[in-house]
FIBAMAR-192819 format. One record per residue (C-alpha): x, z, y. Coordinates in nm, 2 decimals. Example, Ala and Ser with C-alpha at 12.3 -4.5 7.8 and 13.67 -1.06 7.14 Angstrom:
2
+--------+--------+--------+
:      x :      z :      y :
+--------+--------+--------+
:   1.23 :   0.78 :  -0.45 :
:   1.37 :   0.71 :  -0.11 :
+--------+--------+--------+
END
This chain:
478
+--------+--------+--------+
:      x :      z :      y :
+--------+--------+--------+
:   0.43 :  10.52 :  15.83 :
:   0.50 :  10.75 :  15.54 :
:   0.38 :  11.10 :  15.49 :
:   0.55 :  11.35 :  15.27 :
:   0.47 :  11.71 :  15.17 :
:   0.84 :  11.81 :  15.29 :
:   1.09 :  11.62 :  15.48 :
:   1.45 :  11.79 :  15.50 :
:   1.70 :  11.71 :  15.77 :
:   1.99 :  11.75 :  15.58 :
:   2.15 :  11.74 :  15.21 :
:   2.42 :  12.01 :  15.25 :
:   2.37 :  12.32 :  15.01 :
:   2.04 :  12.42 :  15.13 :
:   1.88 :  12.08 :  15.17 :
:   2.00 :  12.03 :  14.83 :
:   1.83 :  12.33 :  14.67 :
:   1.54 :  12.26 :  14.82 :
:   1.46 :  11.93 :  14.75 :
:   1.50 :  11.97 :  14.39 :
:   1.30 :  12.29 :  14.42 :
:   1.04 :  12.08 :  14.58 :
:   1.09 :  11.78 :  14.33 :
:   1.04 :  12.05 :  14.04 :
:   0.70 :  12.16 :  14.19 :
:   0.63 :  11.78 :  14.17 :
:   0.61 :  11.74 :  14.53 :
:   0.67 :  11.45 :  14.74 :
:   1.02 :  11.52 :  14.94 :
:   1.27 :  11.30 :  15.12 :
:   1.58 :  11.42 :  15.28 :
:   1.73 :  11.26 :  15.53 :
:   2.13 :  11.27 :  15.62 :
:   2.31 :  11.10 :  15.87 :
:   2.62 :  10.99 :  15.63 :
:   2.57 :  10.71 :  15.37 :
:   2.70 :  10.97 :  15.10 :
:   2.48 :  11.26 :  15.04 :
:   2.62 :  11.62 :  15.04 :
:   2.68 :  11.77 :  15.40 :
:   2.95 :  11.94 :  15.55 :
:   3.02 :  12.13 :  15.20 :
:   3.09 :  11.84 :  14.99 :
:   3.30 :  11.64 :  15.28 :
:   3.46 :  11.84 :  15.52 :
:   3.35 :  12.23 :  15.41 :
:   3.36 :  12.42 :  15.15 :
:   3.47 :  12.17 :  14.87 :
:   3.74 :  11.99 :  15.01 :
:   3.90 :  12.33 :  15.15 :
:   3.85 :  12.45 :  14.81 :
:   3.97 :  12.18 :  14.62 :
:   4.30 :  12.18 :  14.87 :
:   4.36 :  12.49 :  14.82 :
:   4.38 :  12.44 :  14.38 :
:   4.61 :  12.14 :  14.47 :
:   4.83 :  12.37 :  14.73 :
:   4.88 :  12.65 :  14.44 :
:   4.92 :  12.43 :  14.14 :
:   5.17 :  12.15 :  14.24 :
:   5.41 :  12.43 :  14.46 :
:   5.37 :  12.67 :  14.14 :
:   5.29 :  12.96 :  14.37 :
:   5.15 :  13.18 :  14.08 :
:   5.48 :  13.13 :  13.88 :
:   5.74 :  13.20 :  14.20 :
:   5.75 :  13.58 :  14.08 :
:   5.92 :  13.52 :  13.77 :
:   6.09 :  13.22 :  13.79 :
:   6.17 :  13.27 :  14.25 :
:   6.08 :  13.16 :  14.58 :
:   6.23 :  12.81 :  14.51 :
:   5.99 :  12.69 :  14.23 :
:   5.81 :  12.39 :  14.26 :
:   5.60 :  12.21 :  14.03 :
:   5.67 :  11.88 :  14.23 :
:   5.94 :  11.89 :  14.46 :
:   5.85 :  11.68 :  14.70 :
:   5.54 :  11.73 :  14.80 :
:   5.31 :  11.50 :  15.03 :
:   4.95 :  11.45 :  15.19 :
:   4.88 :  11.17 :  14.93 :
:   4.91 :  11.42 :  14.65 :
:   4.69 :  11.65 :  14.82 :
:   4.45 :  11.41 :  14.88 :
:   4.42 :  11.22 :  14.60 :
:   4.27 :  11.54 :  14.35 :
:   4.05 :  11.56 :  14.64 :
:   3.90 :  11.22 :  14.67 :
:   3.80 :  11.26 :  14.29 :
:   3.64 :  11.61 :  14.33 :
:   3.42 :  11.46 :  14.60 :
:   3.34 :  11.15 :  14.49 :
:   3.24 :  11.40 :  14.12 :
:   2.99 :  11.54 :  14.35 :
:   2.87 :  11.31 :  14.58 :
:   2.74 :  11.16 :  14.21 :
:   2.61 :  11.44 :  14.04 :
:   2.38 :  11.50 :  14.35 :
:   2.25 :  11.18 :  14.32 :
:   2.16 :  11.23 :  13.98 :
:   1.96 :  11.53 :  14.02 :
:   1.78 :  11.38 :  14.33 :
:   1.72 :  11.06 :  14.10 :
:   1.64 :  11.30 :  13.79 :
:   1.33 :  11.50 :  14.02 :
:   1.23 :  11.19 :  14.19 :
:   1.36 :  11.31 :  14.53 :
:   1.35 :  11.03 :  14.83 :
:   1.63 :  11.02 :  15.03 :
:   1.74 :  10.79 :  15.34 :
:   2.03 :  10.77 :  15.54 :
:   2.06 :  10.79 :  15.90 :
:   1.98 :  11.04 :  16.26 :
:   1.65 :  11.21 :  16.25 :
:   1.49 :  11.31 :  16.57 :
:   1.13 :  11.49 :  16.64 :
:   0.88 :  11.26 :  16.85 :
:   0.62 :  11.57 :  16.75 :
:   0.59 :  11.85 :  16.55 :
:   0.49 :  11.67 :  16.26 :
:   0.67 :  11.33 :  16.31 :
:   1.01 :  11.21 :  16.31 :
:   1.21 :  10.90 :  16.37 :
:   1.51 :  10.80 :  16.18 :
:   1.75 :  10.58 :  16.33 :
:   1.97 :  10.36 :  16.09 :
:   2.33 :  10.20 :  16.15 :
:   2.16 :   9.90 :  16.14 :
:   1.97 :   9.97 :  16.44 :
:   1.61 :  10.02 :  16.25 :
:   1.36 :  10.29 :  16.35 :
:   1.14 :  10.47 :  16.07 :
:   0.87 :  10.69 :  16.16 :
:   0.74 :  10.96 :  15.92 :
:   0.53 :  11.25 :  15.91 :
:   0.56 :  11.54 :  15.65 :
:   0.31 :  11.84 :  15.65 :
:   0.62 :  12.10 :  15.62 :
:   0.96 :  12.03 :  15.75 :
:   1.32 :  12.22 :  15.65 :
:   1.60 :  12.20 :  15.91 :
:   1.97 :  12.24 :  15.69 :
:   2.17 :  12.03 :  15.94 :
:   2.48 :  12.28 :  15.93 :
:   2.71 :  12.27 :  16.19 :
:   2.99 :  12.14 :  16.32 :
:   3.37 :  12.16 :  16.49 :
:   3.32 :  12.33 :  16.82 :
:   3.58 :  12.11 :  17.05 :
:   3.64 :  12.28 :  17.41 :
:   3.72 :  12.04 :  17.68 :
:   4.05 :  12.25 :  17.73 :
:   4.20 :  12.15 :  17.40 :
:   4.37 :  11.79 :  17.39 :
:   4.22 :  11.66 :  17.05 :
:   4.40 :  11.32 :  16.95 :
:   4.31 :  11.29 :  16.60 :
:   4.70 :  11.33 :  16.50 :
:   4.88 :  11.60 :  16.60 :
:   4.59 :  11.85 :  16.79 :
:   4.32 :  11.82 :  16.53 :
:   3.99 :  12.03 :  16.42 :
:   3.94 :  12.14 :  16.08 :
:   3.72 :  11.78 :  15.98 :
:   4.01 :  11.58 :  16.10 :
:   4.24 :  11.86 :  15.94 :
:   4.18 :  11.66 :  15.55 :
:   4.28 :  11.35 :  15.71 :
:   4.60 :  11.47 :  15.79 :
:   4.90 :  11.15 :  15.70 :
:   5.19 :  11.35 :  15.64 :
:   5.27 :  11.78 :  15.56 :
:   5.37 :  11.91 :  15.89 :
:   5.70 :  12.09 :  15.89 :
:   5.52 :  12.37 :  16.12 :
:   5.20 :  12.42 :  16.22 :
:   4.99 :  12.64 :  16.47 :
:   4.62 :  12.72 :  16.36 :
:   4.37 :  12.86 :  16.67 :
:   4.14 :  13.07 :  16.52 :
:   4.13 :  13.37 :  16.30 :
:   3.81 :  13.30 :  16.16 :
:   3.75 :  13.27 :  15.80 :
:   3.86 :  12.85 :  15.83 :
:   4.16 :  12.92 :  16.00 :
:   4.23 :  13.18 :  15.77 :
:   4.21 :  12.95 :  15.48 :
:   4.45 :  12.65 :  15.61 :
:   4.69 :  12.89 :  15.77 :
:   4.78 :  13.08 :  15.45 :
:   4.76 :  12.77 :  15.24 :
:   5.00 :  12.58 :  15.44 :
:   5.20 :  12.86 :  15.43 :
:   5.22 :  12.89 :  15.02 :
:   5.35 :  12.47 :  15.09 :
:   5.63 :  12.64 :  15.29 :
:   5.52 :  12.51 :  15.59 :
:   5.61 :  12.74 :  15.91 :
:   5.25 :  12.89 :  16.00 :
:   5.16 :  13.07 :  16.33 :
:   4.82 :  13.18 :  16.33 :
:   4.65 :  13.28 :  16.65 :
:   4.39 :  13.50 :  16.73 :
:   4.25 :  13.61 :  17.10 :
:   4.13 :  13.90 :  17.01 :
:   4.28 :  14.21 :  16.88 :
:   4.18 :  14.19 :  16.53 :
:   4.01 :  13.92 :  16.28 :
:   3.78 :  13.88 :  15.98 :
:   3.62 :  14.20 :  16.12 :
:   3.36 :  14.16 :  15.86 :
:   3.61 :  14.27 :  15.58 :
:   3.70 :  14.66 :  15.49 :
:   3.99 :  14.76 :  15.74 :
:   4.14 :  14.88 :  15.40 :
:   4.18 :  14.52 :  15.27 :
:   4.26 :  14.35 :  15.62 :
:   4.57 :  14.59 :  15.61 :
:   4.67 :  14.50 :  15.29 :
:   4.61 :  14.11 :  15.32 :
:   4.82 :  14.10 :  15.66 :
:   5.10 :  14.28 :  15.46 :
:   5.07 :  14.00 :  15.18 :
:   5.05 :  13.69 :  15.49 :
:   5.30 :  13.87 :  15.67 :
:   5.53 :  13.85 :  15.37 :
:   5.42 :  13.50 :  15.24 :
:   5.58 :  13.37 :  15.59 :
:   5.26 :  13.34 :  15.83 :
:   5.34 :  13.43 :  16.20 :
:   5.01 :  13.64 :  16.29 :
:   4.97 :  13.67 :  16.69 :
:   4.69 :  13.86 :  16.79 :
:   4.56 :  13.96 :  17.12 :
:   4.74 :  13.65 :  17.21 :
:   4.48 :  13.47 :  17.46 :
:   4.56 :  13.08 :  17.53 :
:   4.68 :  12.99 :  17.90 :
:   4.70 :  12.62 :  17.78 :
:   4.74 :  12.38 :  17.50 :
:   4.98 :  12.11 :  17.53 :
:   4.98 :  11.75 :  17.34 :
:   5.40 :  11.69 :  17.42 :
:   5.41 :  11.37 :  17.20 :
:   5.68 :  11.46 :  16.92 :
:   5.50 :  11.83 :  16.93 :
:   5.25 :  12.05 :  17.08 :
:   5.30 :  12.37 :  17.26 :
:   5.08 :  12.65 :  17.33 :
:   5.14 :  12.85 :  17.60 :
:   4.99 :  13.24 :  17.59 :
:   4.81 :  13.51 :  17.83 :
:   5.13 :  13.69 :  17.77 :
:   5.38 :  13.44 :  17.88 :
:   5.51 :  13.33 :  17.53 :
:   5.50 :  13.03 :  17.37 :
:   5.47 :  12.84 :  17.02 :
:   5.55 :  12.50 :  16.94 :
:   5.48 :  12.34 :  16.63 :
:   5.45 :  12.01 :  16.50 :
:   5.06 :  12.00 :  16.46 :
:   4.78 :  12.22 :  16.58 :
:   4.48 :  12.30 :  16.42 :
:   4.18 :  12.44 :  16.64 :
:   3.93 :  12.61 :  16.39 :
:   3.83 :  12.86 :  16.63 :
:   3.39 :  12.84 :  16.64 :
:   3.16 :  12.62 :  16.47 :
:   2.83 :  12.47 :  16.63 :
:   2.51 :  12.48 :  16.51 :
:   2.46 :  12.06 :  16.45 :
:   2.09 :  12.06 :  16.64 :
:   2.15 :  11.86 :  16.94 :
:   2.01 :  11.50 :  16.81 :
:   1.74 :  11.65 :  16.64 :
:   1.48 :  11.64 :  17.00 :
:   1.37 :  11.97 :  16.89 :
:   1.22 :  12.04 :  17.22 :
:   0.92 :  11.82 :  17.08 :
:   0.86 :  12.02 :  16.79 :
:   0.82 :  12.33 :  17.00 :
:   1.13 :  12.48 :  16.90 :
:   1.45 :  12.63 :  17.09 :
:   1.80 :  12.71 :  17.00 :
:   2.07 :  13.00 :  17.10 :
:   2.41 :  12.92 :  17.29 :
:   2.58 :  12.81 :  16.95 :
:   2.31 :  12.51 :  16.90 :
:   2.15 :  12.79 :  16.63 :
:   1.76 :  12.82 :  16.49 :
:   1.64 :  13.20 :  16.48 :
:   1.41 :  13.20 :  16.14 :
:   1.19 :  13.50 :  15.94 :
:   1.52 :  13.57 :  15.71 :
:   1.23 :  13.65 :  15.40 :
:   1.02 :  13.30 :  15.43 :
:   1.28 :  13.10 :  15.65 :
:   1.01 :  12.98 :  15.86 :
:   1.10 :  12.93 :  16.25 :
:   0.85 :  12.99 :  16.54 :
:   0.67 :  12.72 :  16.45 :
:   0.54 :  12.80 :  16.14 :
:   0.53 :  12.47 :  15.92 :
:   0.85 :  12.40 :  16.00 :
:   1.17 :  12.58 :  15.82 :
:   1.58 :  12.63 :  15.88 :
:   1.81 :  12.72 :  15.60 :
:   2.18 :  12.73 :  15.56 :
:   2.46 :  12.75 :  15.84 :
:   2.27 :  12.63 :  16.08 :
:   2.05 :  12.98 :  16.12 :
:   2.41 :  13.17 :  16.16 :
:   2.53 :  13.44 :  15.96 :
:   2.62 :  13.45 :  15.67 :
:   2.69 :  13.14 :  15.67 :
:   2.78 :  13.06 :  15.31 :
:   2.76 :  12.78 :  15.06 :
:   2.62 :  13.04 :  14.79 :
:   2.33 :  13.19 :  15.08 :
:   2.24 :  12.88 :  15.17 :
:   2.14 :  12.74 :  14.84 :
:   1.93 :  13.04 :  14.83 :
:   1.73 :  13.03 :  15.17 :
:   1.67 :  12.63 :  15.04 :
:   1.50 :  12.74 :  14.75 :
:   1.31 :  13.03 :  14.88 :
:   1.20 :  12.80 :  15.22 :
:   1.09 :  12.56 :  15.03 :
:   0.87 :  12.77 :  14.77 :
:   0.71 :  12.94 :  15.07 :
:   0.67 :  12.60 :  15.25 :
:   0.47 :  12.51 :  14.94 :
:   0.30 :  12.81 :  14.88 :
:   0.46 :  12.89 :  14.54 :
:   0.52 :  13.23 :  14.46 :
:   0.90 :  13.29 :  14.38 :
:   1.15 :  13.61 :  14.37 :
:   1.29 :  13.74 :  14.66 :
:   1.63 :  13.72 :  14.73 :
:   1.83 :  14.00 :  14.60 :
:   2.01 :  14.20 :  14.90 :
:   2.35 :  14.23 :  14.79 :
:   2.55 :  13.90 :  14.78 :
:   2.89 :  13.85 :  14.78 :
:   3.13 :  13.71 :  15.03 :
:   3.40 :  13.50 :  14.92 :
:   3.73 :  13.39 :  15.14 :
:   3.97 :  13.13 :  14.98 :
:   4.24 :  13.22 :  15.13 :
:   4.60 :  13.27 :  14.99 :
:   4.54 :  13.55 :  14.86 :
:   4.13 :  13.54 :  14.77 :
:   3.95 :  13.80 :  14.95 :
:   3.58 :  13.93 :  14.82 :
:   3.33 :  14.16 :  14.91 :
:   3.01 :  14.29 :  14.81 :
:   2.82 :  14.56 :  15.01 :
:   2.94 :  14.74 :  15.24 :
:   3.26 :  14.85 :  15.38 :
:   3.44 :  15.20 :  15.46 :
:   3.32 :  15.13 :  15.80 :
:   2.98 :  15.10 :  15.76 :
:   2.96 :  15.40 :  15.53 :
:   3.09 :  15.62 :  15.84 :
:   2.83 :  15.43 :  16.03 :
:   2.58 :  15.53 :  15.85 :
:   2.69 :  15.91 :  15.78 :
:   2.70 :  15.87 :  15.41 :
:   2.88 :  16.08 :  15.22 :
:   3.15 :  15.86 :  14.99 :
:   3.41 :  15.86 :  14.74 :
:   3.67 :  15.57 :  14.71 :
:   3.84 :  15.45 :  14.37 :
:   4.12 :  15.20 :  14.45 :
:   4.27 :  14.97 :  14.16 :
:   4.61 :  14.77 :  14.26 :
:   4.64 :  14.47 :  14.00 :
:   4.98 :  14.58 :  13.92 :
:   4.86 :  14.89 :  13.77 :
:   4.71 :  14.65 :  13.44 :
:   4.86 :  14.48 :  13.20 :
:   4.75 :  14.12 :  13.28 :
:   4.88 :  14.15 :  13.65 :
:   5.19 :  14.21 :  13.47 :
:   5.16 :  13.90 :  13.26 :
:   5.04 :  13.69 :  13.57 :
:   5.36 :  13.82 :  13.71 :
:   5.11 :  13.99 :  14.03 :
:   5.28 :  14.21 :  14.27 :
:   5.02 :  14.24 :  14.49 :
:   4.64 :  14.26 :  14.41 :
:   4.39 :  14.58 :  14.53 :
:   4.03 :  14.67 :  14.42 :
:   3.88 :  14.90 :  14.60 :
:   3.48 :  15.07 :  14.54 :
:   3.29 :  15.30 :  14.74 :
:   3.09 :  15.54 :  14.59 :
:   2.75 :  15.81 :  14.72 :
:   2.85 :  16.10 :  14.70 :
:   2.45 :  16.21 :  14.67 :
:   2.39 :  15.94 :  14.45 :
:   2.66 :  15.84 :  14.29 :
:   2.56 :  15.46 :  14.33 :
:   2.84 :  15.20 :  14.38 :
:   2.75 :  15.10 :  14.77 :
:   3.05 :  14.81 :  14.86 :
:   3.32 :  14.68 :  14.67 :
:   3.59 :  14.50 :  14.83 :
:   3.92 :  14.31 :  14.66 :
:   4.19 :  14.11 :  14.79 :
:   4.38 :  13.92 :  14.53 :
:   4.44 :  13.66 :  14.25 :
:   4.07 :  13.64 :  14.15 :
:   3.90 :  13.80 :  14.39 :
:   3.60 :  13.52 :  14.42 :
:   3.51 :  13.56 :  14.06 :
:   3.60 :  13.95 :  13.99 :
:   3.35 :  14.03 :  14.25 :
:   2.99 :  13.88 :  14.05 :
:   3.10 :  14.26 :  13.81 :
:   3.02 :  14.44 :  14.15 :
:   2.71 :  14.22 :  14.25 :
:   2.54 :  14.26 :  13.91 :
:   2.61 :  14.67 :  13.92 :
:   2.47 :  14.74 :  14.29 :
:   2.19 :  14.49 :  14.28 :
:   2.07 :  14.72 :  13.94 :
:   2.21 :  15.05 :  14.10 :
:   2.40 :  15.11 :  13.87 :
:   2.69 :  15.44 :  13.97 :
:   3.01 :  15.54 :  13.90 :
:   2.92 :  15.64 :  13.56 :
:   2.92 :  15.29 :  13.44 :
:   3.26 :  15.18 :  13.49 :
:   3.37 :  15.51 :  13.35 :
:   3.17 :  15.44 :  13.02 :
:   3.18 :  15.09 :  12.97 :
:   3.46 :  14.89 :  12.82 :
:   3.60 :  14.58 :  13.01 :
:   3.86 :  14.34 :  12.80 :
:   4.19 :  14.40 :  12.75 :
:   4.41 :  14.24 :  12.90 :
:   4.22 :  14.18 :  13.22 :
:   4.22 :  14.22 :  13.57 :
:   3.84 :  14.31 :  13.56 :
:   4.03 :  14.62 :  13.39 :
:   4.08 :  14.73 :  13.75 :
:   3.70 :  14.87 :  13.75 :
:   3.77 :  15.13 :  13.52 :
:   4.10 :  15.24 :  13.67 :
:   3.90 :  15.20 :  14.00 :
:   3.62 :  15.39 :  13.87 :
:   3.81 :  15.66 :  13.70 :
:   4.01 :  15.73 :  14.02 :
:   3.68 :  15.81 :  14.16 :
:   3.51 :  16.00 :  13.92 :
:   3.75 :  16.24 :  13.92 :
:   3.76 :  16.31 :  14.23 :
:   3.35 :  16.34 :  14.26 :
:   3.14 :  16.68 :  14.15 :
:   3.03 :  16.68 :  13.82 :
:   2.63 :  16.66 :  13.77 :
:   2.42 :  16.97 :  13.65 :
:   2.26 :  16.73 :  13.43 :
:   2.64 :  16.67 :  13.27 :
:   2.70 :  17.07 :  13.27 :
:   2.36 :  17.13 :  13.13 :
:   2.45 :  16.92 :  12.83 :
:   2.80 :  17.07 :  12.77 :
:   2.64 :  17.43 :  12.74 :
:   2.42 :  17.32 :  12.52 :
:   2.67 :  17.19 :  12.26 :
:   2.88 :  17.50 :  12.29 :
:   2.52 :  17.70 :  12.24 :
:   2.48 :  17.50 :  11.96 :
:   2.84 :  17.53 :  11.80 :
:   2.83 :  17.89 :  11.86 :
+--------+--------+--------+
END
């Protein structure tokens, strides 16, 4: 039996940060993963193959060039699933190696197969060739993700009703297809089907969706879907889903119903818990299959053991989950680190990008704090002109008391990497006053800032400390 000083169920992105955190420290790790290829749910059916799709979707139908040269411009004219798939077979096999690397490079064990708790401080590992290993590990990280939640009411056949794993596997571009879910995944595939000029409707149960997001930007981005040729139903509750051979209908609450060729269920994910015997580790789960954790060390109710990523809910992000590795497994081996900082920045790859950083409109009126907004459409600079954008909004919220940037939200060409400006500023408090004195490149769209920030300043009372300083030059002049 071997003993390790961590052992982490896992290798999406927070295993993966913590075991070369842990490797670093010159501690003995192993992480164990049920697939024969390291990387989780983000490298294989997550965040990097939607992401990757999503590149392939834009470049080869020339979306970003339709406003000056029309509607009717393709990079490839015919497009199929082989062309999708084949830029994203080589993005994953990319990282599938460099991972390896930097487990070889910081000496990190790693073994493939299902990990289940016999004890708190023991686990078996199962292999596809039918061999048990037992280990034991004096700290333990739990980064299993999740995975597809698939109601028994839905008639999944792999083909034409499919979840969003199966979804990459697709054989052929449907001519239509219905997406179930309004969630930030079905979000994502419905709008970037619909830039391939596939006939999209997107339903949603409840009255609205992304409920996260500034209402602001939610408006705007249904305007932009709306326009791009998505069908958006919502408050339509499902009476039944139909697999009709040659197509599937959905029949609605309401007594409507959609047929398409293909239908994608992306609405819930679970947390992926239920093989791991957890019961014999002293630990328990909520209705989603999720681990409840101290969100500053990571540690669960049994304190040598730790749960990072997707699998302890919201936020549920790639970016925060690489975080909460590294941070679980410095506090799992007592080494001091830095906290995390408490503005991150949400990122949805849809078609357009949404971003956010801090908080919404909402929450301001929540909270009773006095605010200012400066709003930015990418139009209004040069470069959306050159990119040929007719669409494109940045919007900031400002203290009125404080004058402290509090949320910035944009929806946009851009929007994932624009957003790291607004991180950097409310993380160091920085105000208003900075985008009004700074100079951002011409031509960009970060230019949006300033125009954002200048619509807002100018609308905000002007400091005694700026008056003071006014008088004083005319004193002086005088």
């Amino acid at each position: 039996m071997s003993h390790y000083d961590l052992i982490i169920i896992g290798s999406g992105p927070a295993g993966r940060a913590a075991a070369i955190q842990a490797g670093k420290l010159k501690r003995r790790v192993l992480v164990i993963d049920k697939k024969d290829k390291l990387g989780g749910v983000s490298v294989h059916t997550g965040t990097i193959p939607s992401k990757t799709l999503r590149e392939t979707v834009l470049n080869l139908s020339g979306w970003r060039e339709r406003s000056f040269y029309g509607r009717s411009y393709r990079v490839k004219e015919d497009i199929e699933a082989q062309d999708l798939k084949m830029r994203l077979h080589k993005t994953l096999d990319y990282e599938v190696d460099v991972l390896e690397h930097q487990f070889n490079r910081n000496h990190v064990d790693t073994l493939n197969g299902v990990a289940r708790f016999t004890d708190a401080h023991t686990v078996e590992v199962a292999t596809e060739a039918g061999e048990v290993t037992r280990l034991t590990a004096e700290r333990f990280l739990i980064s299993t993700g999740t995975k597809t939640y698939r109601p028994d009411t839905v008639p999944f056949n792999g083909s034409t009703v499919v979840d969003s794993d199966e979804f990459l596997e697709l054989g052929q571009i449907p001519r239509s297809l219905i997406v179930v879910g309004a969630g930030v995944i079905g979000v994502e595939y419905a709008t970037m089907f619909s830039a391939l000029d596939v006939r999209v409707t997107l339903i949603e149960p409840r009255e609205t969706f992304l409920d996260f997001i500034d209402r602001a930007i939610i408006q705007d981005f249904t305007h932009q879907i709306l326009e791009n040729g998505v069908d958006l139903r919502l408050g339509s509750a499902i009476d039944k889903i139909e697999d009709a051979g040659k197509h599937v209908e959905v029949s609605l609450a309401n007594g409507r119903h959609v047929r398409a060729e293909m239908l994608l269920f992306a609405a819930g994910r679970m947390g992926a818990t239920d093989k791991l015997n957890l019961g014999a580790a002293g630990l328990e789960t909520d209705h989603r299959g999720r681990l409840e954790v101290d969100r500053k060390t990571y540690r669960t109710s049994v304190p040598h053991i730790y749960a990072a990523g997707d699998v302890i809910g919201h936020p549920s992000l790639a970016s925060t989950s690489m975080q909460q590795g590294r941070v679980a497994a410095c506090d799992a081996l007592e080494t001091p680190t830095l906290p995390e900082s408490p503005w991150f920045p949400y990122g949805i790859y849809s078609v357009p990008e949404i971003s956010t950083c801090g908080m919404s409109e909402e929450e301001m009126q929540e909270r009773g704090i006095p605010y200012e907004v400066g709003v930015a459409r990418f139009r209004e600079t040069s470069r959306g002109h050159i990119m040929g954008l007719e669409h494109g909004l940045l919007k900031m919220l400002f203290s009125l008391k404080t004058r402290r940037v509090l949320g910035v939200q944009i929806v946009g060409e851009g929007a994932t990497e624009l957003i790291h400006i607004a991180q950097a500023v409310l993380n160091l408090k920085g105000t208003v006053d900075y985008f009004v004195q700074n100079t951002f490149n011409y031509p960009t769209l970060a230019e949006a800032y300033k125009i954002a920030g200048l619509d807002a300043f100018n609308r905000m009372p002007i400091p005694e400390e700026y008056k003071v300083g006014r008088d004083t030059k005319k004193a002086k002049s005088a």
